[in-house]
C-alpha positions, 0 to 999 in steps of 0.5 A: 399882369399877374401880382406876385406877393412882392408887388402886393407887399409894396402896395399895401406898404405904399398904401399904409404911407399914404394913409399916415401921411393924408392922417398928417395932413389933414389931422397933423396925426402920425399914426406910425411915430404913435404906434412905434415911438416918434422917431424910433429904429423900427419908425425908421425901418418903416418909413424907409420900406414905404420908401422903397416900396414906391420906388419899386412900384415906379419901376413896375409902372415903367416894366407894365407899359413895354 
């Protein structure tokens, strides 16, 4: 299956997330709130992109095994 510019979007997106969370995790960093200011608007509108870029990857997962 060919990736189109949407699936790469949602994996780096989804890879990012993983990142700062393993960042959270292990060093309690969140490099997101430290470059875009804990909790703000833009923070926000990339927490809910990683979000939803998960869920779409759930989805290609679903279309990949018919």
């Amino acid at each position: 299956m060919k990736m189109n510019a949407m699936d790469w979007i949602a994996w780096i997106l989804v890879i990012i997330g993983g990142l700062n969370w393993g960042l959270v995790g292990f060093f309690d960093y969140n490099l997101v709130d430290s470059l875009l200011s804990e909790g703000s608007t833009l923070a926000m509108v990339v927490y809910d992109l990683v979000g939803i870029s998960a869920l779409y990857l759930l989805l290609m997962v679903g279309k990949m095994k018919k």
